[in-house]
BAFI-3210 file (N, C-alpha, C; in Angstrom, 3 decimals, decimal comma, padded with zeros to 6 digits):
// residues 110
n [1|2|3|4|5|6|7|8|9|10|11|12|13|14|15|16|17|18|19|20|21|22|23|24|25|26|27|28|29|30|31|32|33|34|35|36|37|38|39|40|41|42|43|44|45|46|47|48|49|50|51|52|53|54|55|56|57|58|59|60|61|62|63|64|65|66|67|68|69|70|71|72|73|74|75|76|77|78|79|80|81|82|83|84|85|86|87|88|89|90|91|92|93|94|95|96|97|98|99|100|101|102|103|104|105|106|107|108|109|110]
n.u [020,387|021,404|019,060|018,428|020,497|019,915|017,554|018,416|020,022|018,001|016,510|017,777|019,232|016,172|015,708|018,039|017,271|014,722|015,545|017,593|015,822|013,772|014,767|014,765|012,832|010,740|011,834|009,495|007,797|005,693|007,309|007,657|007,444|007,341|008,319|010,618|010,948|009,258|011,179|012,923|011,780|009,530|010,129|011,269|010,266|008,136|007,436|007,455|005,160|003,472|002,665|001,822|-000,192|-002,590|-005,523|-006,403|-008,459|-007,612|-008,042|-008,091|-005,096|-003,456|-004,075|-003,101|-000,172|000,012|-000,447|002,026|004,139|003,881|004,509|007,190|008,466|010,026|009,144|009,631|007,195|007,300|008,103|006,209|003,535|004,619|004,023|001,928|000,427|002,046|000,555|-001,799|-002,609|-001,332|-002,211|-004,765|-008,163|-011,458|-014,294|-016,030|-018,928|-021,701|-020,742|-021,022|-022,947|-024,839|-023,456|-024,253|-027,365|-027,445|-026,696|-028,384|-030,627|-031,174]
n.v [063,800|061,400|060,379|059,384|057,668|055,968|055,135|054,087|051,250|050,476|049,006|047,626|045,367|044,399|043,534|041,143|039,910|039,209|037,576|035,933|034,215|033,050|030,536|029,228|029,164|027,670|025,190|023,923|023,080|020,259|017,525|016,985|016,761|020,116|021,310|022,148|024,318|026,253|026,739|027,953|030,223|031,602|031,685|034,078|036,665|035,832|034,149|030,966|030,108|031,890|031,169|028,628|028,854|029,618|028,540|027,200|027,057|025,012|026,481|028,995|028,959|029,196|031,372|033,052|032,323|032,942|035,879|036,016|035,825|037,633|039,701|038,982|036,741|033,728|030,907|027,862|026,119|023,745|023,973|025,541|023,540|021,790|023,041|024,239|021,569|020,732|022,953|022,629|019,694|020,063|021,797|022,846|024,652|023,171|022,239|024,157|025,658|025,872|023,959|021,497|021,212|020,516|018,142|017,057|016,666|015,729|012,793|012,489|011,915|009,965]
n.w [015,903|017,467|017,726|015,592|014,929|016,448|015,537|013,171|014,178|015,508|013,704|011,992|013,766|014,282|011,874|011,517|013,179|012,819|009,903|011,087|012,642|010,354|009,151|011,556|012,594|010,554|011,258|012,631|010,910|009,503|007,772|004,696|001,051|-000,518|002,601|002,435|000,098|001,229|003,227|002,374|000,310|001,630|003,984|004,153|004,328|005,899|009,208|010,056|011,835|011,407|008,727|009,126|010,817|009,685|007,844|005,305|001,709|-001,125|-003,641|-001,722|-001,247|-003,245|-004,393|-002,587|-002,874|-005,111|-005,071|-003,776|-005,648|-007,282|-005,741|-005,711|-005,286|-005,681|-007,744|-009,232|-011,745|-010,710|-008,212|-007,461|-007,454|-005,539|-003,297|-003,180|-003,092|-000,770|001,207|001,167|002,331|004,756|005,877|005,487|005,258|006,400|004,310|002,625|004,365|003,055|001,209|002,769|003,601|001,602|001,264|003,553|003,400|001,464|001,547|004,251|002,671|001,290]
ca.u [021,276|021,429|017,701|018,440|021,463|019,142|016,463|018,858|020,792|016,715|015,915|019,191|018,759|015,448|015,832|018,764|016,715|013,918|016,387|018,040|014,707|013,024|014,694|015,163|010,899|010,589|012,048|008,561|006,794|005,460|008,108|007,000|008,155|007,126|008,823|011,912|010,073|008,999|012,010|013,838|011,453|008,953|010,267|012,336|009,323|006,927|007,349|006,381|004,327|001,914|001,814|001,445|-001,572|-003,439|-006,473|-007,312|-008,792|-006,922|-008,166|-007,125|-003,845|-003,136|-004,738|-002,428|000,686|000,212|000,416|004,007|004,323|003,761|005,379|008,700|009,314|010,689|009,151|009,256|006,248|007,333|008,313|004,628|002,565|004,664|003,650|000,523|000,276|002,198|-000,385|-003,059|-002,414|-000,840|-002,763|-006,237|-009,428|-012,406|-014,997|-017,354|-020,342|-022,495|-020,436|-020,815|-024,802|-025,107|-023,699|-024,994|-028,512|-028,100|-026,473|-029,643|-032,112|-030,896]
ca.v [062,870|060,109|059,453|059,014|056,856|054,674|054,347|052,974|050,918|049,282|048,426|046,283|044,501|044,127|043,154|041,047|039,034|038,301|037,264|034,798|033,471|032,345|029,339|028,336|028,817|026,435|023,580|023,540|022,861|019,357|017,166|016,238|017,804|021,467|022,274|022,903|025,325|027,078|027,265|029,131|031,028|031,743|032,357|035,144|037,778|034,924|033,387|029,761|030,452|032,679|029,856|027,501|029,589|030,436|027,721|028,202|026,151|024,967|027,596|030,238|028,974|029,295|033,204|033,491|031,953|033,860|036,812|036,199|035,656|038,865|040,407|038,897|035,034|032,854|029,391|027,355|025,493|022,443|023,595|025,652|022,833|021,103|023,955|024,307|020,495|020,703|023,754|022,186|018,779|020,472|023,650|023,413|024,720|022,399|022,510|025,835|025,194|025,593|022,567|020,487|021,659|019,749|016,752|016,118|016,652|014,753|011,447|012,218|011,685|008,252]
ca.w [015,231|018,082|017,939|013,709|014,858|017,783|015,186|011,944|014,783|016,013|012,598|011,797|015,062|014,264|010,441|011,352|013,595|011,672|008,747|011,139|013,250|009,697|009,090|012,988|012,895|009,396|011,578|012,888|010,154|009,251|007,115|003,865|-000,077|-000,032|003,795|001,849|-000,369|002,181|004,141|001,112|-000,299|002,097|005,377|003,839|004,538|006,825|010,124|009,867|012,708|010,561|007,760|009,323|011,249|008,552|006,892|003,946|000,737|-001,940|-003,945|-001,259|-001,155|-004,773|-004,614|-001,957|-003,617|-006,864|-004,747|-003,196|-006,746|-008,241|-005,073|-005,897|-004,910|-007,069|-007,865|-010,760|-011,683|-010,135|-006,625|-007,303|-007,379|-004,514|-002,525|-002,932|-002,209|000,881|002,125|001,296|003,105|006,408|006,436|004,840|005,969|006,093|003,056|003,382|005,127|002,100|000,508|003,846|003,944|000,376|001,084|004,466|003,056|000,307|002,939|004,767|002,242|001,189]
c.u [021,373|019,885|017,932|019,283|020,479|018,037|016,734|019,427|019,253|016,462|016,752|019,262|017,942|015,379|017,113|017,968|015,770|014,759|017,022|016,912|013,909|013,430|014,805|013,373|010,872|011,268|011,290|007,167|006,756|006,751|007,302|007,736|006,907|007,777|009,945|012,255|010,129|010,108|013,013|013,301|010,556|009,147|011,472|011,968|008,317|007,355|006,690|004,990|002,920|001,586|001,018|-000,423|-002,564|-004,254|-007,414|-007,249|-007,961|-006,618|-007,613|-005,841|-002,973|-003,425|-003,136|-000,416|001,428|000,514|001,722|004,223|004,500|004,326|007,315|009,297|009,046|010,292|008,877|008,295|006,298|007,111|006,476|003,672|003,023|004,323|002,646|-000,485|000,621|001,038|-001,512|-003,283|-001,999|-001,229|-004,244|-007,182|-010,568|-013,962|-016,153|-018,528|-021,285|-022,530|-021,410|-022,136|-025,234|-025,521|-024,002|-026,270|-029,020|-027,283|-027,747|-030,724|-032,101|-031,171]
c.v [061,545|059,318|058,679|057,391|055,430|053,692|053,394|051,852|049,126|048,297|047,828|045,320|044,165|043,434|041,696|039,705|038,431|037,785|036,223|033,534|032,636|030,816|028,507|028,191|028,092|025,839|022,938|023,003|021,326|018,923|016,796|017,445|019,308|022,155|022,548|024,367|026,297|027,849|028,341|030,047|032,075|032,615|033,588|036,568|037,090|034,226|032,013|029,527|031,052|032,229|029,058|027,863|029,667|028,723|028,020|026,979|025,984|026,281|029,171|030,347|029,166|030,988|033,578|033,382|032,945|035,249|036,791|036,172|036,881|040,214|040,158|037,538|034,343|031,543|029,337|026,807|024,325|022,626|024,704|024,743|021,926|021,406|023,813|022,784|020,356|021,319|023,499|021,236|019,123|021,794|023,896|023,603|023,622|023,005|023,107|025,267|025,037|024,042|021,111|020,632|020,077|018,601|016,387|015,785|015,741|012,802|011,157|011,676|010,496|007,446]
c.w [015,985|018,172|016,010|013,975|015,783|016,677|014,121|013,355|015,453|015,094|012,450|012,890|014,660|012,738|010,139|012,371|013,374|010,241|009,238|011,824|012,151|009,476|010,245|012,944|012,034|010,536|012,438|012,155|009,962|008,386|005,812|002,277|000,268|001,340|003,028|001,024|000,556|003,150|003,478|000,471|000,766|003,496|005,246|004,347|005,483|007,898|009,774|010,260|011,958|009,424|008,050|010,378|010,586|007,832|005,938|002,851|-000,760|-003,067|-002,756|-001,227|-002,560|-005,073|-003,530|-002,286|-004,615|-006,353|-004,328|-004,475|-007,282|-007,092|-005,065|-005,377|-006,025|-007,006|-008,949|-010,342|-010,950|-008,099|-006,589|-006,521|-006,033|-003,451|-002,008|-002,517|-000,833|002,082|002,270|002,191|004,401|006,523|005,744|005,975|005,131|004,928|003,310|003,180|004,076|001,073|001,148|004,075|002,904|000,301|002,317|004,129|001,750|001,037|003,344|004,004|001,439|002,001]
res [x|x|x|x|x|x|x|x|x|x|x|x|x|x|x|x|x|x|x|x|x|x|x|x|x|x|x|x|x|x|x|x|x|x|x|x|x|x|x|x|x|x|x|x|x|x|x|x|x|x|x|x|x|x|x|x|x|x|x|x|x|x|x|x|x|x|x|x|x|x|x|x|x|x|x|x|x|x|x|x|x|x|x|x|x|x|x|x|x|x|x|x|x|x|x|x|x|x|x|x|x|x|x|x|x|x|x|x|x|x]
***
């Protein structure tokens, strides 16, 4: 019974501190529309830290979106698209090598 009581007792500590650390981590994120987004919807289940980690292409960020989406966060279309602007502009990855093959080769042969 006291290990039952130690282990509900870890998890509320532990649930209680990620619940207040998310929005103290968002006040590391870049400024711009979308950190607000983020700081309300986002860092509810995400560390900024591991957003703001993560590079990924417009298209991934929209795959990735649509999932929080269909897991249970709430955006209207508007704060959507501000989103997925914000992540793109302060969190993209650079354009896959096959892209960046293309057009150097076609630079070069001009």
């Amino acid at each position: 019974m006291n290990a039952l009581r130690f282990g509900i007792r870890s998890f509320l500590v532990l649930a209680t501190s990620c619940f207040c650390l998310g929005p103290i981590l968002a006040a590391d994120l870049p400024e711009g529309a979308g950190k607000e987004v983020i700081e309300q919807e986002c860092t509810a289940c995400h560390s900024a830290d591991r957003i703001a980690g993560q590079k990924k292409t417009k298209s991934d960020w929209q795959d990735t979106v649509d999932r929080m989406i269909s897991k249970g966060a709430g955006l209207s279309s508007s704060e959507y698209d501000t989103l997925i602007a914000y992540l793109v502009k302060n969190f993209s990855k650079d354009e896959e090598p096959a892209k960046i093959d293309k057009v150097a080769k076609a630079s070069q042969s001009h």
